[in-house]
C-alpha positions as CSV (number, residue, x, y, z in Angstrom):
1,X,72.8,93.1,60.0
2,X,75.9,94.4,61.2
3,X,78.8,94.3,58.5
4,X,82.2,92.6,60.0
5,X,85.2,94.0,58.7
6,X,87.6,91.6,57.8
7,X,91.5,91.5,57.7
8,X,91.3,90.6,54.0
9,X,90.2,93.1,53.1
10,X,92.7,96.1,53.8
11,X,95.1,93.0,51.8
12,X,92.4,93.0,48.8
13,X,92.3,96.6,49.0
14,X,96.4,96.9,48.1
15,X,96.3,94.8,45.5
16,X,93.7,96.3,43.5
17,X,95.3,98.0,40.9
18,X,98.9,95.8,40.8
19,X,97.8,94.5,37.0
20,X,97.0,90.9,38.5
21,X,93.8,88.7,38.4
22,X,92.4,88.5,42.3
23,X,90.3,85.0,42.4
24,X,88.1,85.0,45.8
25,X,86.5,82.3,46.4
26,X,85.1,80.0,49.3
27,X,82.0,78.1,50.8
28,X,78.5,79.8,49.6
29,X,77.3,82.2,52.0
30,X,80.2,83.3,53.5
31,X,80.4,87.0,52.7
32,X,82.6,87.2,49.2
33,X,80.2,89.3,47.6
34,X,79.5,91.3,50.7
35,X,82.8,91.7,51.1
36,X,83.6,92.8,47.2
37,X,80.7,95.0,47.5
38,X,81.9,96.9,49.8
39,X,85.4,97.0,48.3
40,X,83.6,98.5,44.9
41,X,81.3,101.0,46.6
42,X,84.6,102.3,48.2
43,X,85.9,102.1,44.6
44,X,83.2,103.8,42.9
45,X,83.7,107.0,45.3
46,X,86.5,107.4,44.3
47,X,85.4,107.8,40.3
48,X,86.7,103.8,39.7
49,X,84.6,102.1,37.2
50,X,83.6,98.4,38.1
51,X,82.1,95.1,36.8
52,X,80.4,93.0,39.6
53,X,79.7,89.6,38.4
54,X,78.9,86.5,40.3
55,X,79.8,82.6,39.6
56,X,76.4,81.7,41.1
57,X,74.8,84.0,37.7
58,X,74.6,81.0,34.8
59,X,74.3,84.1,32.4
60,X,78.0,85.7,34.0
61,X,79.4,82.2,33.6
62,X,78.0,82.0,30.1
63,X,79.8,85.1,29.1
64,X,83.3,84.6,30.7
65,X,83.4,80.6,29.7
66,X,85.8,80.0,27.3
67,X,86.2,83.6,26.3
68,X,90.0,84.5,25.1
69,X,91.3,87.4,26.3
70,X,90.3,89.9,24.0
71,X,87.0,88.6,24.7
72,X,87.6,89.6,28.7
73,X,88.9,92.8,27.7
74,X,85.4,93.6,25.6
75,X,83.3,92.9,28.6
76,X,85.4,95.2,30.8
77,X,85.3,97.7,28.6
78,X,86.7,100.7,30.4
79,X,86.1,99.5,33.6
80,X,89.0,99.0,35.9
81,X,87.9,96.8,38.3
């Protein structure tokens, strides 16, 4: 299948590394995980380090529920993304 680029993404691509919590979401099935995907392979290139987790993953929620932020910071670990 034949990958769509969307305008979103040159905006996602921006705001990256501005410090700031980006929160995609949308219907299932739309592309968001395509779309971050793509945005981390570009990432990982470039020698970034990334975290891909999912909302659909019960085990992803598990971890991230309730966690405080030092918590967050642990499972990041020196990822930047």
């Amino acid at each position: 299948m034949e990958y769509i680029t969307r305008d979103l993404e040159s905006v996602l691509t921006k705001r990256l590394f501005a410090d700031k919590v980006i929160v995609l979401f949308g219907p299932r099935q739309t592309g968001k995980m395509t779309l971050l995907g793509r945005l981390l392979d570009d990432q990982k290139q470039k020698g970034v380090k990334s975290i891909r987790m999912t909302g659909d993953n019960p085990d992803h929620r598990a971890l991230v529920q309730d966690a405080s932020p030092e918590r967050l910071r642990t499972i990041m670990g020196n990822s930047r993304i």
